[in-house]
PAVEXFI-947947 format. One record per residue: x, y negated, z negated of N, C-alpha, C, O in turn; residue in three letters. Coordinates in steps of 0.05 Angstrom, whole numbers, plus 32768, in hexadecimal, padded with zeros to 4 digits. Last residue first. Layout:
N
XYZXYZXYZXYZALA/...
END
This chain:
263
7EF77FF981F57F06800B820F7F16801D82037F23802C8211UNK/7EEE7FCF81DD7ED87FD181FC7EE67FE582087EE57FE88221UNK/7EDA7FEB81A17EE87FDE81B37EDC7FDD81D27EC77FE881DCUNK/7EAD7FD0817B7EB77FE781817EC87FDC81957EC57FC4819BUNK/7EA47FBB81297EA47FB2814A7EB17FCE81577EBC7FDF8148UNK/7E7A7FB980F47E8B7FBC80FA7E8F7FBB811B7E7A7FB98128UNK/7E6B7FA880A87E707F9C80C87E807FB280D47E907FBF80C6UNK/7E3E7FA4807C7E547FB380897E587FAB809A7E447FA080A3UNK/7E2A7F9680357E267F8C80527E397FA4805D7E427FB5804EUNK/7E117FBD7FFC7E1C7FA5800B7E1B7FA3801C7E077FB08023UNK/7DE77FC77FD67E037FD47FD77E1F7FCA7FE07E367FCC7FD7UNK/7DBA7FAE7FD27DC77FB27FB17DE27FB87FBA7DF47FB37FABUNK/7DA87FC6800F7D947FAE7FF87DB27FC57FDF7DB77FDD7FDDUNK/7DDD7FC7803A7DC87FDC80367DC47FCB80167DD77FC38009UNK/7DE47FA8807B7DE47FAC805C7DCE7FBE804E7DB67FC28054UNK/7E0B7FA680B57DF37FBC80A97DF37FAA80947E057F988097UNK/7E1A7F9680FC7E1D7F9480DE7E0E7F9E80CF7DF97FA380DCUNK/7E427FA481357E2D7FA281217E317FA281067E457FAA80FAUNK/7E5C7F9B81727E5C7F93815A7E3D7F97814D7E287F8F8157UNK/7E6A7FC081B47E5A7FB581A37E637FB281807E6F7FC48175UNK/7E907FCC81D77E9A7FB481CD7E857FAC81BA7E877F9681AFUNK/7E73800381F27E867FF981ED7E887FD281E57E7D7FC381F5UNK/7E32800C81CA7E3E800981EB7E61800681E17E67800881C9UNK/7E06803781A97E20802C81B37E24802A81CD7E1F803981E0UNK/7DC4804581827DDF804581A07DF4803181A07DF0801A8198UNK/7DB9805881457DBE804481527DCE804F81727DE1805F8173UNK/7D8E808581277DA9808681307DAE806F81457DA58076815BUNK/7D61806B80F07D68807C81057D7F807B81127D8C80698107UNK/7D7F807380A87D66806680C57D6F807780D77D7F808980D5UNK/7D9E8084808B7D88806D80787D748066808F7D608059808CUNK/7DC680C6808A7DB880A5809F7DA3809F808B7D9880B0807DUNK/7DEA80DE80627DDB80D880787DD180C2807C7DD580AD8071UNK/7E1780E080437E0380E380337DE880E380467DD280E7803BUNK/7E5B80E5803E7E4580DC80527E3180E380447E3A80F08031UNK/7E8380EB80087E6E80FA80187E5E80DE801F7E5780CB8011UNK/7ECA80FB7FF77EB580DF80027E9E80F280117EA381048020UNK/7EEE81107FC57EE181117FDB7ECC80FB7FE77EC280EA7FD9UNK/7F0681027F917F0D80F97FA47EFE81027FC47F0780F77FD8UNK/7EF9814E7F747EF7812D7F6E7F0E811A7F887F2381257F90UNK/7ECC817A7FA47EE6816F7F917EE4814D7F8F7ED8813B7F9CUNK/7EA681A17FB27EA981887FB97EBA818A7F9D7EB781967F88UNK/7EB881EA7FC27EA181D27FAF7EB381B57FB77ECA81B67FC0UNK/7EB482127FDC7EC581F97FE87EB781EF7FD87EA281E87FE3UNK/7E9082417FDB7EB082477FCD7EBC82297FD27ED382287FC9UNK/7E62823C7FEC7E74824780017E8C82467FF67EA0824B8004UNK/7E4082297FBB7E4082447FC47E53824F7FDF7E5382677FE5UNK/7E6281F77FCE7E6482097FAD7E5C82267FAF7E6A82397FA8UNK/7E3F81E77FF07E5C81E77FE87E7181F77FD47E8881FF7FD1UNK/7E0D81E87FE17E1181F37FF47E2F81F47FF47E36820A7FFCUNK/7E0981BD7FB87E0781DF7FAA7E0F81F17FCB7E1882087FC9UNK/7E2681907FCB7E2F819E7FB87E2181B47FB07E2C81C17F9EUNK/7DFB818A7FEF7E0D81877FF57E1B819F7FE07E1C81B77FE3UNK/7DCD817E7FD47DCD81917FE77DE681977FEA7DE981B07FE8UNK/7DE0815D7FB57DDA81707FA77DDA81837FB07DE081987FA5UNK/7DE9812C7FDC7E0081367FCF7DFC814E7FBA7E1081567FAEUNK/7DAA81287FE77DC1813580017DD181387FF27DD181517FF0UNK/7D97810D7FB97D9081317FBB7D9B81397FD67D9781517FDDUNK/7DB180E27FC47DBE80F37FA27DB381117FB07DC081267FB1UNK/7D9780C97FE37DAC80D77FEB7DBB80E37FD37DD280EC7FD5UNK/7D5180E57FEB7D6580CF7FD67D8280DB7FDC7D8680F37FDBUNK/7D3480FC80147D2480F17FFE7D3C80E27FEB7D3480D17FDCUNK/7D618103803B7D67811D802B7D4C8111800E7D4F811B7FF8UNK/7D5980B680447D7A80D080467D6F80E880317D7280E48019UNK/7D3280A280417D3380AD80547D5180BF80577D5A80CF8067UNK/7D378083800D7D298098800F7D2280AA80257D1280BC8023UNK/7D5C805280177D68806D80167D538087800E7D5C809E800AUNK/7D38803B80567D41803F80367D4E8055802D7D4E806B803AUNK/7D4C801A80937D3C802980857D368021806C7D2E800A8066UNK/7D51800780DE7D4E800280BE7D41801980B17D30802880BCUNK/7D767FF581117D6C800A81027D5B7FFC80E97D5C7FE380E4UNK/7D7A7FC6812E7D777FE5813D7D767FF9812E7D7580108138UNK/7D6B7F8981317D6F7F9C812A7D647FB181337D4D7FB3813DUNK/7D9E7F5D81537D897F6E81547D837F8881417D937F9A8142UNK/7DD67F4881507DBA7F39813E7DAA7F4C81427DA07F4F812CUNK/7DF77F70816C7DF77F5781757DE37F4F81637DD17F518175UNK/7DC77F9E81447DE57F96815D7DE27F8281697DCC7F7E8174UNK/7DC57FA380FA7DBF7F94810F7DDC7F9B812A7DF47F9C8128UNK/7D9F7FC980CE7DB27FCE80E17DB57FBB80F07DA17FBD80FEUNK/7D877FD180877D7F7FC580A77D9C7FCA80B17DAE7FCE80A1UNK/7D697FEA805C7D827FF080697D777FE080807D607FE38089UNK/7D5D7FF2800C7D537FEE802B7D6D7FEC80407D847FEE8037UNK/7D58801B7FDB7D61800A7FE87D61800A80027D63801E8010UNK/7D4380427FB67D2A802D7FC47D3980197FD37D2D80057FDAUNK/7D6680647FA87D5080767FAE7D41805D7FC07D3480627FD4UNK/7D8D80467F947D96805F7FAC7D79805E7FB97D7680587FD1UNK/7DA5800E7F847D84801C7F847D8480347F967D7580317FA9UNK/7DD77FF47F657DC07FF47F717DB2800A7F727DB2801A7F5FUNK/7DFB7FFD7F3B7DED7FE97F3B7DDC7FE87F557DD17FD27F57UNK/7DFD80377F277DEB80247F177DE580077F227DD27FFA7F1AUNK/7E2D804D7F457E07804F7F507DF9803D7F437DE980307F4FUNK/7E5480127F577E4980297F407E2E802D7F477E1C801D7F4DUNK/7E6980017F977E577FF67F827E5A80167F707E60802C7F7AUNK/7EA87FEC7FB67E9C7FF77FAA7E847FF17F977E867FDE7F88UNK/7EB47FC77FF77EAD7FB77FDA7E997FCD7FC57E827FC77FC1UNK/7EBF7FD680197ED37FD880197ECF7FC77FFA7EE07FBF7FEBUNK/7EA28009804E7E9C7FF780427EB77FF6802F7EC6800A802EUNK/7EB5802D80817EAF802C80707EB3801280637EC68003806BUNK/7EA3805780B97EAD803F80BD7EA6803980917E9180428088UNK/7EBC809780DA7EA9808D80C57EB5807280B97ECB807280B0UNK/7EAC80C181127EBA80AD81047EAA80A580EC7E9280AA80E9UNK/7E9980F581127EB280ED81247EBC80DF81127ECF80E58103UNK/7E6F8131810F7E7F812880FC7E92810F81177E978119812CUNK/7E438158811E7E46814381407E65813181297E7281238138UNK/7E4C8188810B7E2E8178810C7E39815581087E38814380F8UNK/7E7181A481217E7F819581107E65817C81097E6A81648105UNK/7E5A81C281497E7181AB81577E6F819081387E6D81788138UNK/7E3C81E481387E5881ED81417E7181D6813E7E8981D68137UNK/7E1A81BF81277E2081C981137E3C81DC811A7E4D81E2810AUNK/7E0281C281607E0681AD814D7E1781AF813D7E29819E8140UNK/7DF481F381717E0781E181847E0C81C6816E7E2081B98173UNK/7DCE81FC81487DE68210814E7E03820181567E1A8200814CUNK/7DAD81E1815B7DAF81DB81427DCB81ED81407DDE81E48132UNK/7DB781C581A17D9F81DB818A7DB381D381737DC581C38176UNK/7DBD819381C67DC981A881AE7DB581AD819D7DA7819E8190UNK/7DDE816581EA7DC9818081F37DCB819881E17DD881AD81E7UNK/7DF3813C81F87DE3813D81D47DD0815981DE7DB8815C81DAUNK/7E0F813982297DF28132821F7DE38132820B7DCC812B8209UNK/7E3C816B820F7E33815C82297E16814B821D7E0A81528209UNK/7E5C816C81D87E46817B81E07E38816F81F57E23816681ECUNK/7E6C814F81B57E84815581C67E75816281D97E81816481EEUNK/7E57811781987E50812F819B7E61813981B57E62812A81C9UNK/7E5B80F681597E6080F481767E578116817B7E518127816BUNK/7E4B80BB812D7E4C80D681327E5280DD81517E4E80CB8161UNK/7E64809481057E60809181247E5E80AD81297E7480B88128UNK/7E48807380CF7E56808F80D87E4F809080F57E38808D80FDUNK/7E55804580A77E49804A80BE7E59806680C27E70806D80BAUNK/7E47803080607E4E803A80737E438040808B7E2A8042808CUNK/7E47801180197E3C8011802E7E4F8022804B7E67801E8049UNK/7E6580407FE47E65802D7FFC7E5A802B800D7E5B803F801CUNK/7E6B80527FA47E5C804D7FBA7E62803B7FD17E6480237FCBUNK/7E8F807B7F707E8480607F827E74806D7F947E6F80857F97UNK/7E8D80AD7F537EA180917F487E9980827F527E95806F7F43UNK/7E5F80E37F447E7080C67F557E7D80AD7F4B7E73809D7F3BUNK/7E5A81087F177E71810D7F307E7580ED7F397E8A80E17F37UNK/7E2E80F47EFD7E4680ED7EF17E5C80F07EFC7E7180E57EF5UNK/7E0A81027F207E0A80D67F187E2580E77F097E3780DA7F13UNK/7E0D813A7F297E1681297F467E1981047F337E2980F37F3BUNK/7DFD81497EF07E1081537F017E2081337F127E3181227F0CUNK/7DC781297EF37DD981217EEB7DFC812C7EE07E0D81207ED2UNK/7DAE81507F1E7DB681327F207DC481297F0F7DD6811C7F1AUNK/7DD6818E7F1C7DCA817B7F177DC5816B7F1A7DDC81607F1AUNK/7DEE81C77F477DF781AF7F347DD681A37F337DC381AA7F41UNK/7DF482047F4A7DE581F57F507DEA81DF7F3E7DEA81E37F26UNK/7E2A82157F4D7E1D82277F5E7E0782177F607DFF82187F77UNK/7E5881DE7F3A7E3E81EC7F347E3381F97F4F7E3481EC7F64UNK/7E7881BA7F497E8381DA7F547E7481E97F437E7C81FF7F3BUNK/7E8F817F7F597E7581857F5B7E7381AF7F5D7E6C81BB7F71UNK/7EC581567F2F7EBB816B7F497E9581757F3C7E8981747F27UNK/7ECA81117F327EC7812B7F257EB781427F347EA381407F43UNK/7EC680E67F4F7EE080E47F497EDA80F97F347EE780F47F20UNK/7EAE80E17F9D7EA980EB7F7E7EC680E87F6C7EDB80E77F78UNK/7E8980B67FBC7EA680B67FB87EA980C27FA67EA780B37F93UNK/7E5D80AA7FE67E6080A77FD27E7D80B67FD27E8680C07FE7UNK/7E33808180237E4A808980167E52808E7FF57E4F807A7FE7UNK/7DFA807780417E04807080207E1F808180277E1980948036UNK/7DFD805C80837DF8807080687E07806180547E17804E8052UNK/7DE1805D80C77DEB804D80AC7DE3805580907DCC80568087UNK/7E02807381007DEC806C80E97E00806880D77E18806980D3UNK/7E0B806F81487E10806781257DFA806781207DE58061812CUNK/7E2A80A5817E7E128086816B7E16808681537E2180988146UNK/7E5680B181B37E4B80A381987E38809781927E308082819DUNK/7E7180D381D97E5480C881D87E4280C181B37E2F80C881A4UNK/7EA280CD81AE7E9C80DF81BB7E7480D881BF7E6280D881ADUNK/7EDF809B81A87EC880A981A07EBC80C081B67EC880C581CBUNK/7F15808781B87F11809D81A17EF480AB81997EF180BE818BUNK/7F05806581D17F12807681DE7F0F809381CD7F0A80AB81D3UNK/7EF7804181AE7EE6804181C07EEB805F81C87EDA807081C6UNK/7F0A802C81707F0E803581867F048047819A7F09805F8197UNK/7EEE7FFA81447EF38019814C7EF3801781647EE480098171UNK/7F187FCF811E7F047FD681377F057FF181467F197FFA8151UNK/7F0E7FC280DD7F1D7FD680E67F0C7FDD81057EF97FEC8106UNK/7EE27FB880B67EF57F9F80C67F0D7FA980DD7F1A7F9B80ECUNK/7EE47FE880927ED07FCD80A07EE67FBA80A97EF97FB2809BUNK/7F158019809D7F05800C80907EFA7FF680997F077FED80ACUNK/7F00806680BD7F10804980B97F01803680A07EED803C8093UNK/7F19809680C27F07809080B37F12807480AF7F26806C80A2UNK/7F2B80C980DF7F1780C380EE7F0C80A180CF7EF4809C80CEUNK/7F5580DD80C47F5680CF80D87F4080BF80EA7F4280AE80FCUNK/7F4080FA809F7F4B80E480927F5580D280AD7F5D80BB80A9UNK/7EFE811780A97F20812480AE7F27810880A47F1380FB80A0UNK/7ECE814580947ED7812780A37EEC812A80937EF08135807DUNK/7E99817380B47EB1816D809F7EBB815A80B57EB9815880CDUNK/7E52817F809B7E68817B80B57E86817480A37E888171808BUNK/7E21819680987E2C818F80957E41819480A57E4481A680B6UNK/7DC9819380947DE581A2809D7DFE818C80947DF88176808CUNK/7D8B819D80707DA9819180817DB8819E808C7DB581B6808FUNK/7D5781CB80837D7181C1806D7D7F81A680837D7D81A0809AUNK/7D3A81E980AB7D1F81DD80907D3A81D6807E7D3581DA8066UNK/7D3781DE80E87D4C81EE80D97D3981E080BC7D2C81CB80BFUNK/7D3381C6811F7D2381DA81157D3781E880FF7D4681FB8106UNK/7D35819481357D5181A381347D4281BD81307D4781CD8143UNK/7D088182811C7D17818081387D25819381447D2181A08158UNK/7D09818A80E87CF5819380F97CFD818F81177CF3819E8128UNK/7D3F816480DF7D37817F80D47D23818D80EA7D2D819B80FDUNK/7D2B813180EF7D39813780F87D3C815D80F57D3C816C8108UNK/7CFA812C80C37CF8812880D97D09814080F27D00815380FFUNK/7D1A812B80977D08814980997D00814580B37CFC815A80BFUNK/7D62812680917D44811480927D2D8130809E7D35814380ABUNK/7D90813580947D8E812A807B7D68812A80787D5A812E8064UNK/7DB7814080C17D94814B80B57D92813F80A47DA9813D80ACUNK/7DF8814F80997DE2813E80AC7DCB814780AA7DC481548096UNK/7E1D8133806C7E0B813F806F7E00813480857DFD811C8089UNK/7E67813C806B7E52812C80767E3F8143807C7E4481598087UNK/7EA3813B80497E8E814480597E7F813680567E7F81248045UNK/7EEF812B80417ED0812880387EC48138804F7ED181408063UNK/7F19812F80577F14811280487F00811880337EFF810F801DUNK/7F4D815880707F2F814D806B7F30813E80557F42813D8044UNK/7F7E814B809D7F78814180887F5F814180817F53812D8087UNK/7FAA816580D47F8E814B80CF7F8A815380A87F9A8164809FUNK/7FCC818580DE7FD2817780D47FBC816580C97FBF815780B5UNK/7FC181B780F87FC481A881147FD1819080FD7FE481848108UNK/7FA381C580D27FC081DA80DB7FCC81C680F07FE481C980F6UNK/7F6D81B080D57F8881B280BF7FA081C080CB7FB381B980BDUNK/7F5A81C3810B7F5F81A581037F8181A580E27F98819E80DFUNK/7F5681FB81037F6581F481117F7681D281137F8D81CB8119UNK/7F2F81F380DE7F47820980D87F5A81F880EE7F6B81E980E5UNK/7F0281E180F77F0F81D080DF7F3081D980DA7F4481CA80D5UNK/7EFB820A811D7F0981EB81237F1781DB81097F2D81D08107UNK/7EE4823680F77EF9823181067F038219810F7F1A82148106UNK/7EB5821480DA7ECF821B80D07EE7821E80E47EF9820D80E4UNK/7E9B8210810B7EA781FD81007EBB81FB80EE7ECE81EB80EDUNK/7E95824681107E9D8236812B7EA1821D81197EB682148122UNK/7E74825680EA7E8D826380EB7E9E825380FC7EB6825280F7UNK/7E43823680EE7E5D823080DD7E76823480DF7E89822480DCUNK/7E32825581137E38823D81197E4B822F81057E5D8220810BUNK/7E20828780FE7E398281810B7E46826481167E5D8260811FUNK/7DFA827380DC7E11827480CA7E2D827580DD7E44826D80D7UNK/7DD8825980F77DE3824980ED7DFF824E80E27E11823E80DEUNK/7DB9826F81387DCB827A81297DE2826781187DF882648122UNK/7D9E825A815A7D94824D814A7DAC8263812A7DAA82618111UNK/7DB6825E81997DAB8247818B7DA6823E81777DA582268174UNK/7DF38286819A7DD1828981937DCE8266818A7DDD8259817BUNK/7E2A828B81A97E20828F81877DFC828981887DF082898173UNK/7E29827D81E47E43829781DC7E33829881B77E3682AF81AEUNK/7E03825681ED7E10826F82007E17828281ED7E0A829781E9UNK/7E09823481C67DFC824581C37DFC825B81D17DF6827181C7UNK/7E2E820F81DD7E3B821B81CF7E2A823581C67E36824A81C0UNK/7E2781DB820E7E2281EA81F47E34820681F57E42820F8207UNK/7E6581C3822F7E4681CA82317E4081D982167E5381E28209UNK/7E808188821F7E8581A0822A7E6981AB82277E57819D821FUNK/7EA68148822F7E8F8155821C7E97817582377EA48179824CUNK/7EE78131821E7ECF813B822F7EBC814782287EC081568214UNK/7F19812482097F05811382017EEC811A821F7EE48109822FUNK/7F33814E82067F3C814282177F29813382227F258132823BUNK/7F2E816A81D17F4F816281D57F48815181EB7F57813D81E9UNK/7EF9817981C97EFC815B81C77F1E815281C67F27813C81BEUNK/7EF981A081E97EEE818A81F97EF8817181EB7EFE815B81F5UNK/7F1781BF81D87F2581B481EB7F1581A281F27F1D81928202UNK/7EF081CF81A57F0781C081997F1B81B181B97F2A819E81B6UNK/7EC881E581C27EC381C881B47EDA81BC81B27EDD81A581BAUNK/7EE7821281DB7ED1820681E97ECF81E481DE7ED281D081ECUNK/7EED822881A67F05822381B47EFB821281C57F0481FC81C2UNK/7EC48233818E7ECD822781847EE1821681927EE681FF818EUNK/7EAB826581AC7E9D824681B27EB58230819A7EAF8218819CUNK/7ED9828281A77ECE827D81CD7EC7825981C47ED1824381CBUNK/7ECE828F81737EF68290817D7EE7827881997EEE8260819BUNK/7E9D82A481797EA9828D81677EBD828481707EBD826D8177UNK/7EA582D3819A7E9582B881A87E9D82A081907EA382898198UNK/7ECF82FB81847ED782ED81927EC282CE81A27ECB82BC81AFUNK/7EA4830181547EB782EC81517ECD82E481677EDB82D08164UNK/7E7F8321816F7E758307815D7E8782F6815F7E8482E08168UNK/7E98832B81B67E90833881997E87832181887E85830B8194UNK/7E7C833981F37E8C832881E17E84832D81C47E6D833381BDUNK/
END
């Protein structure tokens, strides 16, 4: 099989599993475990296919964000994923059960640029004068990939796990809270199941939207004004059942709620 008929293979592989909401087996078979750039290629392709099909990108999402997770995975960067206008609800809006794919949440900063980011290498104060807002957020990541059974390859094929993204609905200006020292608790049913600070997204999620934007920029797709970037997880990745409710606040930014369906 040639380079790009296994992209054409593993792409096609992801994109039917999730037409018929089934997980499917890795993907490393046919592109290598730890082969990032073809793993892209495999995401590009789907994306390709998602737009043509009509979907809508919104924005991207950094994942890895955390050096932990990094060393895991074994890759020393983030990764990224692309988020479609369908997948992206607002707080109060109950997500649909049916629609997900072995789902878990985390809880992130959200930012919203209203000036593009299309430095080969931008700046911090590049990225403070790109964003227009902030919103507390949940990102339900899913994985089409049987069992979460995924090398960094299998990750990053399948769109580094991208599904839903639940969003806050009361914008803040970076100035008024604290990116770098703000705290994060998660509660399900009252329990809490995560917590952090935003020094656990990328050391400050300004330096995931830098990552972001020079890695963007060097692939010719620089982040544009009106995009929304995920910025990664503030804690660890919460489980889901069906009909579960939770609520987050992230200290200066705000609260979040949100419920899933039982079906």
């Amino acid at each position: 099989m040639t380079e790009t008929s296994a992209i054409v293979a593993a792409a096609r592989r992801l994109r039917e599993a999730a037409a018929a909401g089934t997980a499917c087996a890795p993907v490393r078979d046919l592109i290598g475990a730890d082969d990032i750039a073809a793993a892209y290629a495999v995401q590009r392709e789907n994306v390709r296919h998602a737009l043509a099909a009509g979907r809508r990108r919104m924005g991207t999402k950094v994942a890895l964000s955390a050096k932990a997770v990094q060393q895991q995975m074994g890759v020393n960067q983030p990764t990224y994923g692309c988020l479609f206008a369908d997948g992206c609800l607002a707080e109060g809006v109950e997500v649909p059960w049916a629609a997900l794919s072995q789902p878990r949440l985390e809880t992130e900063v959200a930012l919203v640029l209203e000036r593009p980011l299309a430095h080969l290498r931008n700046t911090v104060a590049d990225a403070l004068a790109a964003v227009a807002y902030a919103v507390p957020a949940f990102e339900i990541v899913g994985s089409r990939i049987a069992g979460w059974d995924t090398k960094v390859a299998d990750f990053v094929a399948d769109n580094s796990a991208a599904s839903h993204i639940v969003l806050g609905t009361r914008p803040r200006r970076l100035a008024d809270f604290d990116m770098l020292r703000c705290r994060m608790e998660t509660r399900c049913e009252g329990k809490v199941v995560s917590s952090g600070t935003g020094a656990a997204c990328a050391g400050n999620p300004l330096a995931a939207l830098l990552w972001l934007a020079d890695t963007l920029a060097a692939a010719g797709q620089p982040l544009q004004p009106g995009d929304l970037v995920m910025t990664g997880s503030l804690g660890p990745m919460a489980a889901i059942v069906p009909g579960a409710h939770f609520g987050a606040e992230i200290e200066g930014l705000g609260k979040l709620e949100t419920s899933f369906s039982l079906s």
